[in-house]
N, C-alpha and C positions, 0 to 999 in steps of 0.2 A: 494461511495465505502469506506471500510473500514477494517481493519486490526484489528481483534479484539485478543490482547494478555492477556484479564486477565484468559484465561486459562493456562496450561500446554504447550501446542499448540495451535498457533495462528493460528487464519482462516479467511479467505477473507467473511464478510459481507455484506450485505447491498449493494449488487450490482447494483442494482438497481436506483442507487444515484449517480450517474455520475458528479455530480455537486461539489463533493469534496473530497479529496482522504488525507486519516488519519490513524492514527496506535493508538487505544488505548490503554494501556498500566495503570493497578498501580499506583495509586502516591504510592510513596516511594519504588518503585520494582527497586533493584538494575539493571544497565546497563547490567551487566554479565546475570544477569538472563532473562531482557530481548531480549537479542542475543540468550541466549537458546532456549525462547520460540521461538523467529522468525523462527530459523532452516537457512533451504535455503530459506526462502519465505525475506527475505531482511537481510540486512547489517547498524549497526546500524553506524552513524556519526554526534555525536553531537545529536541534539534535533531532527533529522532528522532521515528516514530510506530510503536506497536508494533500491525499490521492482523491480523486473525483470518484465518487462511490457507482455513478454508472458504468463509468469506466472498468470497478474493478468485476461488478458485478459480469460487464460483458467479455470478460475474462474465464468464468466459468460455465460451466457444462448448462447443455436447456435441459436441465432437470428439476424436476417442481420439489423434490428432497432437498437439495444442493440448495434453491434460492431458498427455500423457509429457513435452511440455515444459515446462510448468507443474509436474510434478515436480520436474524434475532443478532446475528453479531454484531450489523448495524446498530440496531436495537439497544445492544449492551453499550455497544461507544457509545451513541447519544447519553444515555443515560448518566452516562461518563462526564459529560460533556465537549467530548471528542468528534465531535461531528459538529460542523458548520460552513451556512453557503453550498450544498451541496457537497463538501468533501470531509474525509475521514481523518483525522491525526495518526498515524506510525512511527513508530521509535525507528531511529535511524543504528544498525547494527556495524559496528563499522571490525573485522575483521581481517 
């Protein structure tokens, strides 16, 4: 799954890929700008964006496959300790 910002507005990608969760993003796209692009779809901290896990969740297909997997990868980040308040930490990919 993936966060794709080098539009105007960023939009949840690649959902389908559960195996790892990213914000691409610009190289050289100032931080400001990037915070605009996100919107409410995340908060930027550092090289990080912290994404609201309903959110990303209602990003994905109504399929009961799709959300057990979209759990466990929940699941993983917490364990991680990458989950808190309700949202997910992602590495900010900047390109």
């Amino acid at each position: 799954m993936q966060i794709d910002a080098h539009q105007p507005t960023a939009a949840v990608i690649d959902v389908a890929d559960l195996r790892r969760l990213e914000v691409l993003a610009p190289a050289g796209l100032p931080d400001d700008e990037l915070v605009g692009r996100l919107g409410d779809l995340g908060r930027l901290d550092g090289d990080h964006v912290w994404l609201p896990v309903e959110r990303l969740r209602q990003a994905g297909p109504a399929d009961p496959a799709w959300a057990e997997g979209f759990d466990a990868m929940i699941g993983y980040a917490t364990s991680k300790g990458w989950v808190e308040g309700g949202a997910v930490r992602a590495h900010v990919v900047r390109s």
